[in-house]
C-alpha positions in Angstrom: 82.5 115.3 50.2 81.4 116.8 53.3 82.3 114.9 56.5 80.5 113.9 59.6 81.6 115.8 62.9 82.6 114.3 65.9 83.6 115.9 69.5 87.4 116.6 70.7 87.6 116.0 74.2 90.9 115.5 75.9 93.3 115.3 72.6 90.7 112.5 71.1 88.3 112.8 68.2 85.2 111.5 69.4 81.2 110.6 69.5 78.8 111.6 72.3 78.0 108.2 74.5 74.6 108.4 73.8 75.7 108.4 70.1 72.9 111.3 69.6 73.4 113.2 66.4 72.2 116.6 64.7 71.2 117.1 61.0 73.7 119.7 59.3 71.8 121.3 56.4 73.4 122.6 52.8 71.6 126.4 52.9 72.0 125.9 48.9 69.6 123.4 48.6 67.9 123.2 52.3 69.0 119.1 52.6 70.9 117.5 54.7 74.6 117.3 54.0 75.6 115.6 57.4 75.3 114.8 60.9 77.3 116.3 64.0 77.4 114.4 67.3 75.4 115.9 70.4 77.0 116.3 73.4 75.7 115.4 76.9 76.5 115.7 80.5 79.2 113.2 80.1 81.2 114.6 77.6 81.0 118.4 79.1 82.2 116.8 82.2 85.2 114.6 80.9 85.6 118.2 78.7 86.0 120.2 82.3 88.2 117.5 83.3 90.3 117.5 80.5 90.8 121.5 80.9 91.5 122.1 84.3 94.1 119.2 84.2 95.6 120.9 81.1 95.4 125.0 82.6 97.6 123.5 85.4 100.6 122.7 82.5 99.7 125.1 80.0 99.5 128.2 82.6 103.3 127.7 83.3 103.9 127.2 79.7 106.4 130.1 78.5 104.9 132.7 76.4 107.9 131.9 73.5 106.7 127.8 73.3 102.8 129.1 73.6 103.7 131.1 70.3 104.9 128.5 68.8 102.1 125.9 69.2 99.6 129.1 67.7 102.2 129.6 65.0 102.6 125.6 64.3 98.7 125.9 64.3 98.3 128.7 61.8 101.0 127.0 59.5 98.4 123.9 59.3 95.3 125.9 58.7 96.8 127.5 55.9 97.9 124.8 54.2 94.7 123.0 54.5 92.9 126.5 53.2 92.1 124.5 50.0 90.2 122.1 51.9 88.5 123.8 54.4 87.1 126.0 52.4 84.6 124.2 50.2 83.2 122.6 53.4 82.9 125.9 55.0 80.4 127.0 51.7 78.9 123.6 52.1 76.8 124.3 55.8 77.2 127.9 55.7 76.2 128.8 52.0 79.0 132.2 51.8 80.7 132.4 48.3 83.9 130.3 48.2 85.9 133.6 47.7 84.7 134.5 50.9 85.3 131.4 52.7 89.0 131.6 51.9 89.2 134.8 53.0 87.7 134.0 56.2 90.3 131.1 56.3 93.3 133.2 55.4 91.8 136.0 58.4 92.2 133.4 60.8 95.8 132.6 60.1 96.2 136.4 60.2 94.9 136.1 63.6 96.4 132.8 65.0 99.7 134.7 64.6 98.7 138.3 65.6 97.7 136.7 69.1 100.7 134.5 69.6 103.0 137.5 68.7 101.1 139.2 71.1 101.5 137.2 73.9 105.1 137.2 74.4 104.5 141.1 74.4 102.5 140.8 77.5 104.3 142.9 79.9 103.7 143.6 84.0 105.5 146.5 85.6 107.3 147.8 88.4 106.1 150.5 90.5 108.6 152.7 92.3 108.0 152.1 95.6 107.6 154.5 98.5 111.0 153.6 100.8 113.7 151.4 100.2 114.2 148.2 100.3 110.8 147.3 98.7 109.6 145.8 95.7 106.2 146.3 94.1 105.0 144.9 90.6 102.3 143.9 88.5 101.8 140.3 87.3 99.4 139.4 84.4 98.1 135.6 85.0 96.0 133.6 82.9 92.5 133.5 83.5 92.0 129.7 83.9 89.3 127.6 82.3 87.8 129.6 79.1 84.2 128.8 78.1 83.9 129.9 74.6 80.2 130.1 72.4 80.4 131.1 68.8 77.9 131.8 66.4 77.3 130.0 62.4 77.9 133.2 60.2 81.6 133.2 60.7 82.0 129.7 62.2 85.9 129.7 61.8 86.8 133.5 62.7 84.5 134.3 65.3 85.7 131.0 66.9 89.9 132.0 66.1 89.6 134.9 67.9 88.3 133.6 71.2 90.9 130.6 70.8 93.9 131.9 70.2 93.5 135.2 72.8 92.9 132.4 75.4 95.4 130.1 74.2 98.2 133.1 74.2 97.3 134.1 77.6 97.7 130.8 79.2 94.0 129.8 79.3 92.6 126.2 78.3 89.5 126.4 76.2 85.6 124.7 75.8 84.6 125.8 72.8 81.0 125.5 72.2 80.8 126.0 68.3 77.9 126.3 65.9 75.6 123.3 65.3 74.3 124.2 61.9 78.4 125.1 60.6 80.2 122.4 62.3 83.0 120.8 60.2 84.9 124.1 59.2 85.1 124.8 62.6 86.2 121.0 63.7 88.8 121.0 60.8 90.5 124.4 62.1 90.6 122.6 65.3 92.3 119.8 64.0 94.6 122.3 62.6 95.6 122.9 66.4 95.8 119.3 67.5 98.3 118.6 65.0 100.4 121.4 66.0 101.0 119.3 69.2 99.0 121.1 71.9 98.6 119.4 75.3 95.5 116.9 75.5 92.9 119.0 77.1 94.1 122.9 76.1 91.2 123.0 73.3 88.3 120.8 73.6 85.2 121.2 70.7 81.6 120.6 71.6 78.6 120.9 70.4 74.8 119.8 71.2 71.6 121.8 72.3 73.2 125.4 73.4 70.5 125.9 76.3 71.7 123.2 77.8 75.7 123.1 77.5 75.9 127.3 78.2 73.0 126.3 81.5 75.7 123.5 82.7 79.0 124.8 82.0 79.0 128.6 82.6 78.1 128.0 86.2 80.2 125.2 86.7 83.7 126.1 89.4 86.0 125.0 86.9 84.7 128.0 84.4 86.7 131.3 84.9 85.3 133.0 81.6 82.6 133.1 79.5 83.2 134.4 76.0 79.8 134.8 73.6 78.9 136.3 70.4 76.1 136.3 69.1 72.4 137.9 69.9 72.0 140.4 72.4 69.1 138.4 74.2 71.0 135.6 74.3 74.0 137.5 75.5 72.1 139.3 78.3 70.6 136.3 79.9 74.2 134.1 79.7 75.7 137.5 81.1 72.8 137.2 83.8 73.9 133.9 84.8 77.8 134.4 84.9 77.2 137.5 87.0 75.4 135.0 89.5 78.7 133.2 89.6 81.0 135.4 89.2 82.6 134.9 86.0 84.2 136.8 84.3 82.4 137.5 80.6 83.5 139.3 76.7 80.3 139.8 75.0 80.2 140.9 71.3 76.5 140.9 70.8 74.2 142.6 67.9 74.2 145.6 66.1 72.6 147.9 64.0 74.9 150.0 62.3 74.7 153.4 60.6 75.9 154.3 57.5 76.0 157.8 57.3 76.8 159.8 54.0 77.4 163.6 53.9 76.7 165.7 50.7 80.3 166.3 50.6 81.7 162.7 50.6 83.4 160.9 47.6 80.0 159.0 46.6 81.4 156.7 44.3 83.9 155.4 47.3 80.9 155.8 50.2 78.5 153.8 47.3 80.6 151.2 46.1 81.9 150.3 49.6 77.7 150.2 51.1 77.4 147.7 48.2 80.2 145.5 49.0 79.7 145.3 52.9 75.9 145.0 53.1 75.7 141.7 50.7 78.9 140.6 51.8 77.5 136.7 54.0 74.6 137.5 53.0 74.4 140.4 55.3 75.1 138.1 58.3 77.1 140.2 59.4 77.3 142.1 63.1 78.6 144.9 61.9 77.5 145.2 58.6 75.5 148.7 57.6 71.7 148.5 58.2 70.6 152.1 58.3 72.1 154.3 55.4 71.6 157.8 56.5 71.9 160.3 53.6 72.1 164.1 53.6 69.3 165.5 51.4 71.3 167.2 48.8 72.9 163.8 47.2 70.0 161.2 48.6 68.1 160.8 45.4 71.7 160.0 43.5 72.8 157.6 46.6 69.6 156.1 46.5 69.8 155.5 42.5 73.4 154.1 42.4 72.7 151.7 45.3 69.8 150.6 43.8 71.9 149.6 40.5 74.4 148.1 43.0 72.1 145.8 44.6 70.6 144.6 41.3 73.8 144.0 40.0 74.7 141.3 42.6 74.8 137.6 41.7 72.8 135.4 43.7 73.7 131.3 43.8 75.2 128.3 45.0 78.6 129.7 46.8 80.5 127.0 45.0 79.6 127.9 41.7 81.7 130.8 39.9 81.2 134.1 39.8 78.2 134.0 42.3 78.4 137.4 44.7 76.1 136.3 47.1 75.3 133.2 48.5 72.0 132.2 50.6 71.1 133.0 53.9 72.1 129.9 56.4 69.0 129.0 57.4 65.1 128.9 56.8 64.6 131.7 60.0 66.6 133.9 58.7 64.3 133.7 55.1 61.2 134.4 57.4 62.9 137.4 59.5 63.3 139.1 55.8 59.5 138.6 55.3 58.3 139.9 58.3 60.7 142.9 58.6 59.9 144.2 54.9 56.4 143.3 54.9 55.9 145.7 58.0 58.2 148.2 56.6 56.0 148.1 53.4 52.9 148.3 55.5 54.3 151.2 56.9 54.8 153.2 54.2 58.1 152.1 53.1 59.2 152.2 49.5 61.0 148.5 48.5 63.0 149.6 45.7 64.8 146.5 44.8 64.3 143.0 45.6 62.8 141.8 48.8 61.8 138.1 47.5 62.7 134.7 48.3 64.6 133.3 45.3 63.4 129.7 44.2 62.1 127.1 45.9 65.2 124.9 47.0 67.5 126.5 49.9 67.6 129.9 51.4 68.2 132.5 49.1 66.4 136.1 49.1 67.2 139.4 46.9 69.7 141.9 47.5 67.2 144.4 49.1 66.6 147.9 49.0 64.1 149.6 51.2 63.5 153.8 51.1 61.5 156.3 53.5 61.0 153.6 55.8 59.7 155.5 59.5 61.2 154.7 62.3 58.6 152.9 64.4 58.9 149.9 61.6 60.7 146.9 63.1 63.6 146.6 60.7 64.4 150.1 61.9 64.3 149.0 65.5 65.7 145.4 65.3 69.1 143.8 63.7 67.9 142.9 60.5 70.9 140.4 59.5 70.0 139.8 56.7 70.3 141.3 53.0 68.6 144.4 53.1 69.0 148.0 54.0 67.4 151.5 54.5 68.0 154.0 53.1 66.9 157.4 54.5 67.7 161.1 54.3 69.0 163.7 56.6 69.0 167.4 56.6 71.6 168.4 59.3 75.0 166.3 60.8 72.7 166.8 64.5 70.0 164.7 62.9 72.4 162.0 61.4 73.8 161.5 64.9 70.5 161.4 67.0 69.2 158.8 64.7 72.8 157.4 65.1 72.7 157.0 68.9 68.8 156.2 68.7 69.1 152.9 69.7 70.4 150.9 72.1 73.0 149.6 70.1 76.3 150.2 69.6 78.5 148.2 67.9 80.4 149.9 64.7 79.3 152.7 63.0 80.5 154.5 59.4 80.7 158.0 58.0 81.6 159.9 54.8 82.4 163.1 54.5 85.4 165.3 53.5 85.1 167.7 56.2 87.4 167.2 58.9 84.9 169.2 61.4 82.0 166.6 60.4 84.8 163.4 61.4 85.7 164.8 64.7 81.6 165.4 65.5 80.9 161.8 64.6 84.3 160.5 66.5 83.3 162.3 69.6 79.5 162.2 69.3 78.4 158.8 68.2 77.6 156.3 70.7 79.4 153.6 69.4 82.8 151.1 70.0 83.7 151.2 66.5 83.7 153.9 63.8 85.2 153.9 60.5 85.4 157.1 58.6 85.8 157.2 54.8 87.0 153.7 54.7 85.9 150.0 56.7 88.4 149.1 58.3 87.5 147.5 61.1 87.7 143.9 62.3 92.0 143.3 61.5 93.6 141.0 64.1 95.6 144.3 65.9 92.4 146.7 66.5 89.9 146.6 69.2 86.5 144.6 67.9 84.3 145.6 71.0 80.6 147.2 71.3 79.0 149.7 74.0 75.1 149.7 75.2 73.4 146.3 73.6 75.9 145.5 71.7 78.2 144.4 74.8 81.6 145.0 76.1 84.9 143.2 76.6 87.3 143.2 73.3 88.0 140.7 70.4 90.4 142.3 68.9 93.8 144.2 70.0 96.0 143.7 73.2 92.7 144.5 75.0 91.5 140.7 73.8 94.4 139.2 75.5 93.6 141.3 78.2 89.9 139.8 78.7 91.7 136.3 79.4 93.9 137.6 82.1 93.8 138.8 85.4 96.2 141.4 87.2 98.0 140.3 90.8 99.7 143.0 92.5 102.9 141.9 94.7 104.6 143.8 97.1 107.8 142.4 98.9 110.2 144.1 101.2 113.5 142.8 101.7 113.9 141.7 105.4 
């Protein structure tokens, strides 16, 4: 059964005044599942209210009872794992498999961040004469707007939380309409764990208007957004006019580049598994495969038999891969991007369909030679497809690397160790994983440069985003 979602204002579950509602769609079949209340100006004000009263108590909470709140928390979302995760496949569409491991990342993360914060150190400075004291204080933030996206409604929403909670901030969370009650249950998860009324509150409603009222509102100290880079430069725009402080972890485009002498089978297999993992809604998922000439036509060939391979359906149905795209858009972005890419000369090698008529789901998609003034070579395509192109020298991989303006995560192959320092220092990029993907664990930085936006989700430089540094010098009269 999936449930209804209401708001959480102030330590209550509850509706919006107007009792305004929004359809919440199954991507699996395209009908509506459920309804999720709208908020207004009345509840993001009580929602203020309730957060700056609560930053004044949970600012001078120590860091040791903070911890265990966040651990109390992760303790109930992983019992309710089981429970979660079926509604989280529900409105999102991913494969149950991967909506428990979503679930069981965001436990992984609830305690990386409260261990984390008792590790949050100032300093002394020696000082220049006797008799005089000079240190560094780190000081909570204040008042955390927070705006998550629907591919990863749980994690991308953990992240933001618990950093903030661990530093001492309160949180608005303005969470993702068409994914609501995954995210509203992992809230619950919180409430129960005893949290003060007003240190998380969960909204939801028209995102224009709630990111327009609260981001320049004076109780708002930070913004924290992911999702498009459009959307991300404009809400930048208009924090900057207030100045607020901002983490933005925007989109990507991510090369995938594959030397003659990597381990194919690994570099292959790996391509496979990341690009139709969400239905390659996925930031940092690999969009442009870059191959070096020698092994292209064999890459090309065993990624082709990968992508057939995979088992599109209903999430909650076994042994299903791949699951449908969340929404009817993204279904008409995956037109229009391989349609021009086609037009243009692009060879579509597997897939590129619509599956059925009922939901969202498309092909695994493989597209080969595309040129690079076609728009899925230019814009995120988010979606499941990729390009696969050749490359003749490691200078060419990296110019067509660092090509565009964004810069998010990047991957490479390659058993040279000369070829891994060139990408390391050469690509343009705040994430690269060589030979392996591992990015996005609890203890690394999760950040992007150009585009893709700045300010950490990951590491101590997350916790870092929610604080703010006061410098005190005291001499001894």
């Amino acid at each position: 059964m999936y449930p209804d979602t209401r708001l959480f204002i102030a330590g209550e579950w509850t509706d919006s005044i107007s009792g305004e509602t929004l359809p919440v769609l199954n991507p699996a079949t395209g009908s509506e599942i459920g309804r999720v209340a709208k908020a207004g100006q009345t509840e993001m004000d009580r929602a203020l209210a309730a957060a700056e009263h609560a930053f004044r108590q949970w600012r001078k909470t120590p860091a040791r009872d903070r911890a265990r709140l966040l651990h109390a928390a992760a303790d109930n979302l992983k019992a309710r794992i089981e429970e979660i995760a079926p509604i989280l496949t529900l409105e999102q569409g991913k494969p149950l498999a991967e909506a428990r491991s979503e679930l069981r990342n965001a436990d992984d993360v609830i305690r990386w961040f409260a261990e984390e914060g008792i590790r949050s150190y100032g300093r002394l400075i020696p000082a220049r004469r006797g008799g005089m004291q000079q240190m560094v204080m780190k000081e909570p933030l204040g008042v955390v707007a927070a705006f998550t996206p629907w591919n990863y409604p749980v994690a991308q929403a953990i992240r933001k939380i618990s950093a903030a909670l661990a530093a001492g901030c309160t949180v608005i969370l303005k969470a993702a309409e068409e994914a609501p009650a995954s995210c509203a249950a992992m809230i619950r998860a919180f409430a129960d764990a005893g949290f003060p009324d007003g240190a998380i509150n969960l909204l939801y409603g028209v995102p224009a208007e709630i990111s327009e009222y609260l981001i320049p509102h004076p109780v708002i100290a930070k913004v924290s957004f992911t999702g498009s880079t459009p959307v991300g430069k404009h809400l930048t725009s208009l924090a900057g006019a207030h100045m607020k402080r901002v983490t933005m972890e925007l989109g990507g485009h991510a090369p995938y580049i594959i030397c003659a002498d990597a381990d194919l089978g690994s570099a292959v297999s790996m391509l496979a598994g990341h690009k139709f993992h969400n239905a390659g809604q996925v930031c940092i998922a690999p969009t442009r495969v870059l191959v070096e000439e020698p092994v292209y036509d064999r890459v090309l060939s065993d990624f082709v038999t990968a992508a057939k391979a995979v088992r599109v359906g209903d999430g909650l149905k076994d042994e299903v891969d791949m699951g449908p795209m969340a929404n009817a858009r993204r279904l008409d972005a995956m037109d229009r991007l391989i349609g021009d890419a086609v037009a243009r000369g692009g060879r579509l090698l597997a897939g590129g369909n619509r599956i059925g008529n009922a939901g969202f789901f498309f092909e695994p998609t493989v597209l080969a030679d595309v040129p690079k003034e076609a728009a899925i070579m230019n814009e995120e395509p988010f979606g499941p497809v990729a390009v696969v192109n050749r490359f003749s020298q490691v200078d060419d991989a990296i110019e067509e690397a660092n090509r565009l303006p964004f810069g998010l995560a990047a991957y490479a192959f390659t058993r040279s160790q000369k070829n891994a320092q060139r990408f390391a220092e050469d690509i343009q990029t705040g994430m690269l994983s060589v030979n392996d993907y591992g990015l996005a664990y609890a203890e690394v930085p999760f950040n992007g440069v150009k585009d893709s936006g700045y300010g950490s989700e990951g590491g101590p430089e997350a916790l870092e985003t929610f604080q703010t540094i006061k410098f005190v010098s005291q001499t001894n009269l």
